[in-house]
N, CA, C and O atoms as a DFTB+ gen file, in Angstrom:
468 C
 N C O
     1  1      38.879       1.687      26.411
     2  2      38.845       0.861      25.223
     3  2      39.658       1.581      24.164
     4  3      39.458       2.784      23.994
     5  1      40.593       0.909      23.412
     6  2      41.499       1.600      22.621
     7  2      41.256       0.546      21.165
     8  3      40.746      -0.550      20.933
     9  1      42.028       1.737      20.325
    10  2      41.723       0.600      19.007
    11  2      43.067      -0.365      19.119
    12  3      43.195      -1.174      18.200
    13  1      43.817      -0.361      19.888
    14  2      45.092      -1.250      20.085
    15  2      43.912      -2.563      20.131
    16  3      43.940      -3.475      19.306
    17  1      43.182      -2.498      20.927
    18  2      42.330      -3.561      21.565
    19  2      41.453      -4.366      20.722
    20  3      40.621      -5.168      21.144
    21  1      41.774      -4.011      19.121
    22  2      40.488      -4.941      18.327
    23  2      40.898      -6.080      18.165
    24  3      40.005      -6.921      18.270
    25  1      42.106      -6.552      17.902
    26  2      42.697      -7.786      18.097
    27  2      43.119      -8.344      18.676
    28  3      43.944      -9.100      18.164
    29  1      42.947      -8.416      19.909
    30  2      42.728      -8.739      21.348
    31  2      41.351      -9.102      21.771
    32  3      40.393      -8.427      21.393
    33  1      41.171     -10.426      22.753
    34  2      40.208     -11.353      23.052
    35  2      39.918     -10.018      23.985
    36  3      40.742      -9.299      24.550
    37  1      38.411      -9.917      23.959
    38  2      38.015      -9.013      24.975
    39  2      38.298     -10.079      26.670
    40  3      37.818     -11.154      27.032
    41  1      39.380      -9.027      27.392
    42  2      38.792      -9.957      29.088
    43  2      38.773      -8.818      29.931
    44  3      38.786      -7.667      29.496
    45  1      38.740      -9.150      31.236
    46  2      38.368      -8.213      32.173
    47  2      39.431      -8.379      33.412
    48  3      39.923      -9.444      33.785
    49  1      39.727      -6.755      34.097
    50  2      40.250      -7.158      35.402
    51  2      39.824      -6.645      36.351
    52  3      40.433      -6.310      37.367
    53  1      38.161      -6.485      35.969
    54  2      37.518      -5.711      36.886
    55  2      37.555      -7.066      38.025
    56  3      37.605      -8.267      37.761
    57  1      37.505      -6.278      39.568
    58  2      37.870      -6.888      40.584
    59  2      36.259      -7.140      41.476
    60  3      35.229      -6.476      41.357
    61  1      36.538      -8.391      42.403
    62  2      35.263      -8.404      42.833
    63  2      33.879      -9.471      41.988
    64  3      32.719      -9.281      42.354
    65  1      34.123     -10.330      41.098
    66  2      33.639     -11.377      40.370
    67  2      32.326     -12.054      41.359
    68  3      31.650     -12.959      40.870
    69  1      32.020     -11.528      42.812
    70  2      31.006     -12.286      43.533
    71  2      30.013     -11.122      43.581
    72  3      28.799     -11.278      43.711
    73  1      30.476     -10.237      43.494
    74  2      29.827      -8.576      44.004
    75  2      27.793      -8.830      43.097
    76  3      27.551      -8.857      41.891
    77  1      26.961      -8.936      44.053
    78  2      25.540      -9.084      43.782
    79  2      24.891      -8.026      43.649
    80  3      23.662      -8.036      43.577
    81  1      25.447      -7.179      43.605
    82  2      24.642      -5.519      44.018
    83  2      23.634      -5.446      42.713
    84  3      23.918      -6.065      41.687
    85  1      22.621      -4.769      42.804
    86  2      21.844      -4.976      41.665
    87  2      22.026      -3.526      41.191
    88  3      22.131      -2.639      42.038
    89  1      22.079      -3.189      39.625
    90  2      22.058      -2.045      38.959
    91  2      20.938      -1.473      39.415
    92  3      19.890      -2.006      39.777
    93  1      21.395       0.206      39.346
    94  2      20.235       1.534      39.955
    95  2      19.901       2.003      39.094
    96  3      19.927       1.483      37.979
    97  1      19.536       2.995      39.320
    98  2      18.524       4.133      37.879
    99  2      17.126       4.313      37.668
   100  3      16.559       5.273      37.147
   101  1      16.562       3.092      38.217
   102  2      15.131       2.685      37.527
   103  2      15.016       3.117      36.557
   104  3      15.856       2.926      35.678
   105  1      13.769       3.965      36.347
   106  2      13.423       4.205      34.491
   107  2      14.364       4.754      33.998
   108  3      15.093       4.312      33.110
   109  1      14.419       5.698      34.501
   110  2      15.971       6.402      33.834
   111  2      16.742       5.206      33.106
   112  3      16.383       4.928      31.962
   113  1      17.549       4.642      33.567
   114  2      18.869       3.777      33.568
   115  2      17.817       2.887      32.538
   116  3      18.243       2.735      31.393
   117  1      16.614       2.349      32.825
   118  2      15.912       0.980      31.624
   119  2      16.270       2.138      30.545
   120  3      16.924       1.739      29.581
   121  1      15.992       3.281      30.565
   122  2      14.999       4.129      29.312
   123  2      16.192       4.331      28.898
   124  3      15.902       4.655      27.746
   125  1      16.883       4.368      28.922
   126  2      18.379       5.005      28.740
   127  2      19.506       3.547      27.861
   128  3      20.496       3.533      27.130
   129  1      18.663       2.592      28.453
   130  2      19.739       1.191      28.041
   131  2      18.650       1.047      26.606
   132  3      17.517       1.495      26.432
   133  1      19.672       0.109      25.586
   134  2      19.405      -0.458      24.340
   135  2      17.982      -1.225      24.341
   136  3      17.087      -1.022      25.161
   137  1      17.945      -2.048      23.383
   138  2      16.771      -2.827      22.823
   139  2      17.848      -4.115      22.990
   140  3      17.256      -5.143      22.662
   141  1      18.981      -4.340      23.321
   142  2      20.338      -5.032      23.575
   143  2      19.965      -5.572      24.659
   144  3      20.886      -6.271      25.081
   145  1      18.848      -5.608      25.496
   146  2      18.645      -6.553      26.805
   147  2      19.477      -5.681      28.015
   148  3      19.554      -6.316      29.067
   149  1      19.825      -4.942      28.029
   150  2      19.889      -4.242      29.913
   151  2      18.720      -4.298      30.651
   152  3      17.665      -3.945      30.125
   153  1      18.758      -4.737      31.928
   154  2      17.525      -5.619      32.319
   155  2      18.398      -4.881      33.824
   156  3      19.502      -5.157      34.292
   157  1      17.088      -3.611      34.386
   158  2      17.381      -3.230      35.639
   159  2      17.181      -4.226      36.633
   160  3      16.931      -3.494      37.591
   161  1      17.124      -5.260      37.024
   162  2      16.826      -6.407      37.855
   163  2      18.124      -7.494      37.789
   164  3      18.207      -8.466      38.540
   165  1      19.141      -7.143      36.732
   166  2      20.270      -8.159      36.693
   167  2      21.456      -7.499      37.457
   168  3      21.655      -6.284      37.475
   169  1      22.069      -8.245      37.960
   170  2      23.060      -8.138      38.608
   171  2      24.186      -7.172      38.374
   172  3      23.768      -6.609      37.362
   173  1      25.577      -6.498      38.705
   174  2      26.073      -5.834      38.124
   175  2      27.143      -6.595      37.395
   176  3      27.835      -6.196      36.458
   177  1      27.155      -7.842      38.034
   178  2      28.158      -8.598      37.297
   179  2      27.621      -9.671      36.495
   180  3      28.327     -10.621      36.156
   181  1      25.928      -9.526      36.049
   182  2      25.401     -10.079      34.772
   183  2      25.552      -8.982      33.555
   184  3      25.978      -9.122      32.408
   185  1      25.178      -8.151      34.060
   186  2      25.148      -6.778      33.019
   187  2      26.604      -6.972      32.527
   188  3      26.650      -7.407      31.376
   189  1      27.919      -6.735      33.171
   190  2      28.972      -6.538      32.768
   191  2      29.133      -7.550      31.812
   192  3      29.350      -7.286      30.629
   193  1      29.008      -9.087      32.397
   194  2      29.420     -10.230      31.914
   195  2      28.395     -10.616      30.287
   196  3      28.609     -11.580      29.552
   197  1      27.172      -9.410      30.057
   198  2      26.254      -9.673      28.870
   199  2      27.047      -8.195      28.024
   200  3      26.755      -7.912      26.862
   201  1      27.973      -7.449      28.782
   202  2      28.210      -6.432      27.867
   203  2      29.520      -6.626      27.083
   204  3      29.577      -6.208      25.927
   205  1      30.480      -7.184      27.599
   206  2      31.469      -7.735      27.399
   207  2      31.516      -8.844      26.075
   208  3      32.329      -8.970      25.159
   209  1      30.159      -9.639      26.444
   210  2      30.219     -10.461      25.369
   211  2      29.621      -9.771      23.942
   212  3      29.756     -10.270      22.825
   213  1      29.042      -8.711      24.201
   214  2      28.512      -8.077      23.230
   215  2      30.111      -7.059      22.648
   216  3      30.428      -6.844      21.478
   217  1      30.667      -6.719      23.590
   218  2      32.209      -6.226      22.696
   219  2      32.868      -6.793      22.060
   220  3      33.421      -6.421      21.025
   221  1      32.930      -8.137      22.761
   222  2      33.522      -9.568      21.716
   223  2      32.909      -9.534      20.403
   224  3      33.466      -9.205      19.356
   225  1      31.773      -9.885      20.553
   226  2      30.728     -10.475      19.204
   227  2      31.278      -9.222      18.356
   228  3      31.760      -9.341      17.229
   229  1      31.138      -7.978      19.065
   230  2      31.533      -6.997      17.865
   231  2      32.501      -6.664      17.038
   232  3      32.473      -6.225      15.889
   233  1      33.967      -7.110      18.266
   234  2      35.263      -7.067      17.525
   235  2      35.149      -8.353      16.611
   236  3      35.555      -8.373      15.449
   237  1      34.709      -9.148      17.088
   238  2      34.471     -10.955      16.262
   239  2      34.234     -10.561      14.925
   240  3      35.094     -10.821      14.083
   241  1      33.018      -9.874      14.548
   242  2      32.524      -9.117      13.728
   243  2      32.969      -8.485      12.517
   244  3      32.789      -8.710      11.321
   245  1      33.798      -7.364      13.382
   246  2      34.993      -6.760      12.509
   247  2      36.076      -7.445      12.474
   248  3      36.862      -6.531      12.227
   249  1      36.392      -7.911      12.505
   250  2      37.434      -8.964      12.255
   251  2      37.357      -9.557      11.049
   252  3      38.001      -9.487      10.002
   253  1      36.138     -10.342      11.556
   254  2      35.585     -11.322      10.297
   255  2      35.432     -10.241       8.659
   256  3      36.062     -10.599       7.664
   257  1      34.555      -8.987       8.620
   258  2      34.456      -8.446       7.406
   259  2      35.772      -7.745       7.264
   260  3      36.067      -7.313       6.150
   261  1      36.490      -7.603       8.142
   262  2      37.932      -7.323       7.620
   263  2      38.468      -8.402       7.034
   264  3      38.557      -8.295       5.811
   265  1      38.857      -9.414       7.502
   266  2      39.708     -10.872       6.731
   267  2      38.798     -10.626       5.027
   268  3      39.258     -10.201       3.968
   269  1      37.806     -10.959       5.268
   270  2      36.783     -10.724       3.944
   271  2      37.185      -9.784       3.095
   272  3      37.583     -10.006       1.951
   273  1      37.074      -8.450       3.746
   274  2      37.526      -7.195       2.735
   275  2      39.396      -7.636       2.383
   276  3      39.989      -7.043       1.482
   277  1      39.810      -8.273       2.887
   278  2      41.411      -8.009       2.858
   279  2      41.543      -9.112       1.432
   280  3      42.238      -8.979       0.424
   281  1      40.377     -10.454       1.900
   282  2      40.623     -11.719       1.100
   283  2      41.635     -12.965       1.490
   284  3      42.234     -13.795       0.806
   285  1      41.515     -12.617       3.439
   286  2      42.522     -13.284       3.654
   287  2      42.052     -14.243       4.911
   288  3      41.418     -13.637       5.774
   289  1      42.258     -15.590       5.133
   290  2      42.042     -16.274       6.084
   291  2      42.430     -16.215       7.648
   292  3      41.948     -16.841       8.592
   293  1      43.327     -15.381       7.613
   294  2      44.049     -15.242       9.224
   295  2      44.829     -13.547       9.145
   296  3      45.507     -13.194       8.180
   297  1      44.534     -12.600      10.446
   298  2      44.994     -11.913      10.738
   299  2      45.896     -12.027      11.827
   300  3      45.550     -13.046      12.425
   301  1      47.055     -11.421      12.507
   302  2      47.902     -11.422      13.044
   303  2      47.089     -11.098      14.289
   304  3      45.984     -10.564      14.202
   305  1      47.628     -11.416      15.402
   306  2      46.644     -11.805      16.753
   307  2      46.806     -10.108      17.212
   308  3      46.078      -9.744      18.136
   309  1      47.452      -9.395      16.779
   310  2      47.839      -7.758      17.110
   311  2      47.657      -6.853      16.103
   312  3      48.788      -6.484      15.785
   313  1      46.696      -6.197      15.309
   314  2      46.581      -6.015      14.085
   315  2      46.560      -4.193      14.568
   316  3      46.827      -3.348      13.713
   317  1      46.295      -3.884      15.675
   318  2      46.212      -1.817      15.725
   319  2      47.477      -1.420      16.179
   320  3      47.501      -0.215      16.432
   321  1      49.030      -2.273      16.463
   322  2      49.617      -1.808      16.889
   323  2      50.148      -0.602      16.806
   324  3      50.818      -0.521      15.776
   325  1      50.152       0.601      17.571
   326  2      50.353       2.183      16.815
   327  2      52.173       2.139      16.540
   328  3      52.721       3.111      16.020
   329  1      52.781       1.195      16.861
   330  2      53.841       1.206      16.267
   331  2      53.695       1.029      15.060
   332  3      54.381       1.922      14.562
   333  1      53.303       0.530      14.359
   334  2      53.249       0.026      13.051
   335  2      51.881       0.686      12.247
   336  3      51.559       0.284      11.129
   337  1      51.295       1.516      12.815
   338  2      49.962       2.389      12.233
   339  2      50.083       2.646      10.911
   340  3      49.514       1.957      10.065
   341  1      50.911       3.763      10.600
   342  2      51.231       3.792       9.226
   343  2      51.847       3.048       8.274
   344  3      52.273       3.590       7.253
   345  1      51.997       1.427       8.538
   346  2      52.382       0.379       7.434
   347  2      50.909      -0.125       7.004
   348  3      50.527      -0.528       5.906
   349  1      50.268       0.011       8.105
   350  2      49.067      -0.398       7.821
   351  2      48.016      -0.121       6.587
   352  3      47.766       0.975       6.086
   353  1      47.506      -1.308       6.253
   354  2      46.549      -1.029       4.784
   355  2      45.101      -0.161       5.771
   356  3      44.645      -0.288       6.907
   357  1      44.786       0.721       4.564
   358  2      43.690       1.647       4.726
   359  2      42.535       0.834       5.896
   360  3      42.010       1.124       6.970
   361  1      42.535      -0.169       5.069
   362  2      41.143      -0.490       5.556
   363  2      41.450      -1.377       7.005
   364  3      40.551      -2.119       7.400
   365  1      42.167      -1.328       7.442
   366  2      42.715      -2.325       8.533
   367  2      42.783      -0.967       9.676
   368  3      42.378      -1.116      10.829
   369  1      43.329       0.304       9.197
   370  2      43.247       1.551       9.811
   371  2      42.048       1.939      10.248
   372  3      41.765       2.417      11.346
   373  1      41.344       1.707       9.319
   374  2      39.792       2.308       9.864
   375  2      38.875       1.249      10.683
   376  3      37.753       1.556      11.085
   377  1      39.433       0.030      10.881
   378  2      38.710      -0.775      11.833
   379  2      39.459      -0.618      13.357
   380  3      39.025      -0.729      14.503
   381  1      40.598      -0.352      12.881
   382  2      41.620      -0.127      14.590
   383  2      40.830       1.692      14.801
   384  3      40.774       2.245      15.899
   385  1      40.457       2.147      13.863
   386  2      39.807       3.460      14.560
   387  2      38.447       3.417      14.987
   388  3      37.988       4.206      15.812
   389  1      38.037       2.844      14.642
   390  2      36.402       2.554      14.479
   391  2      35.819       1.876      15.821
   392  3      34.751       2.149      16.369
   393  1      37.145       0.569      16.366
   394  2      36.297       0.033      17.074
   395  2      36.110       0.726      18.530
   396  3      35.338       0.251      19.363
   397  1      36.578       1.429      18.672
   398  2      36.687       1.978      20.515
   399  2      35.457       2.662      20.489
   400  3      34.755       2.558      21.496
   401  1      34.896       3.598      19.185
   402  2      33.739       4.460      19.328
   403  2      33.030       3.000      19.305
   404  3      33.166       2.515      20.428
   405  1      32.565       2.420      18.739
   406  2      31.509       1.031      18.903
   407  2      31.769       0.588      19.851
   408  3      30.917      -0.074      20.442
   409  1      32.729       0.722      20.259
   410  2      32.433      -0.724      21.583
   411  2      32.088       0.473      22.773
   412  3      31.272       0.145      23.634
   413  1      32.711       1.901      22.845
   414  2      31.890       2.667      23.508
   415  2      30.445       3.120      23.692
   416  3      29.805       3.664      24.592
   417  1      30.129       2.536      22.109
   418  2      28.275       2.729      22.702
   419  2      27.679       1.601      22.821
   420  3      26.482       1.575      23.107
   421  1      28.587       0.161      22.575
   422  2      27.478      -1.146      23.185
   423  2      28.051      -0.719      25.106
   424  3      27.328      -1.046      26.048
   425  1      29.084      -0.158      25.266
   426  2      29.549      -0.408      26.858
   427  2      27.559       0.740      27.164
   428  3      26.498       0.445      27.713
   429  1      28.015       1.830      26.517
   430  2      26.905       2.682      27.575
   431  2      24.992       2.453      26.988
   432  3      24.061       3.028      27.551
   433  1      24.898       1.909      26.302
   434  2      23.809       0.989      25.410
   435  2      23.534       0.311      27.144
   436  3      22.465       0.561      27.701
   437  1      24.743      -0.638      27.940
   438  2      24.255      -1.276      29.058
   439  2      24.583      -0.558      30.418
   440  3      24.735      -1.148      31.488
   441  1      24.665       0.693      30.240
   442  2      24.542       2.031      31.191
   443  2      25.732       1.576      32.112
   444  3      25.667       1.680      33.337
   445  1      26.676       1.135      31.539
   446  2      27.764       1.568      31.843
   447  2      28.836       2.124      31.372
   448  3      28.887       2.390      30.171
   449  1      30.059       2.453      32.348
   450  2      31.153       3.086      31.504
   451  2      32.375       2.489      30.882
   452  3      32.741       1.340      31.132
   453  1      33.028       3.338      30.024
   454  2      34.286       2.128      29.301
   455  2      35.263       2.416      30.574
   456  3      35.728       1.278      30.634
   457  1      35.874       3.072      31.575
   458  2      36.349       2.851      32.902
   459  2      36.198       1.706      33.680
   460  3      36.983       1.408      34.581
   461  1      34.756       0.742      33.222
   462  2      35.226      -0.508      33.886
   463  2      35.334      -1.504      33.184
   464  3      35.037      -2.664      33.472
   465  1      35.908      -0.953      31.914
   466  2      36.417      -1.826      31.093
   467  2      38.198      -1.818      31.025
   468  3      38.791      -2.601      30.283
């Protein structure tokens, strides 16, 4: 997960979309996951597919109180490009830095890693 990636639709190319295997760990892995719903009994490709949407909602998120903080109705569909890092306004900098650590702890919040992201 990179901060290139906050303005970008979260998707996936993890491979294997039928794969039923059920998440391991028992207590460990529950005790270890959020108050965010990781549910040792869901699938590995429910977990992924409930964590994912939780990276969305978050970049959605920042997005939204960015346009707000900026005062502006529409951001450019590419807003962390590190080509352009330093044209960038302050506060647009610190959301392209910000989001990879957040979306790294909703990924392990559902005891997984940002590698299969």
């Amino acid at each position: 997960i990179r901060g290139s990636d906050v303005g970008k639709k979260a998707t996936s190319s993890r491979k294997g979309g039928g794969d039923k295997k059920r998440t391991g760990g028992g207590a460990a892995a529950v005790g270890a996951a959020s108050a965010a719903g990781y549910d040792a009994t869901q699938t590995q490709v429910e977990t992924f597919a409930r964590c994912l949407s939780e990276v969305e909602a978050l970049r959605e998120s920042n997005l939204d109180r960015l346009r707000a903080s900026l005062g502006v109705d529409m951001l450019p569909p590419v807003i962390c490009d590190p080509n352009v890092r330093s044209l960038l306004d302050p506060r647009v900098r610190a959301v392209c830095d910000a989001f990879p650590l957040q979306a790294e702890e909703v990924v392990g919040r559902f005891g997984l890693g940002s590698d299969e992201f």
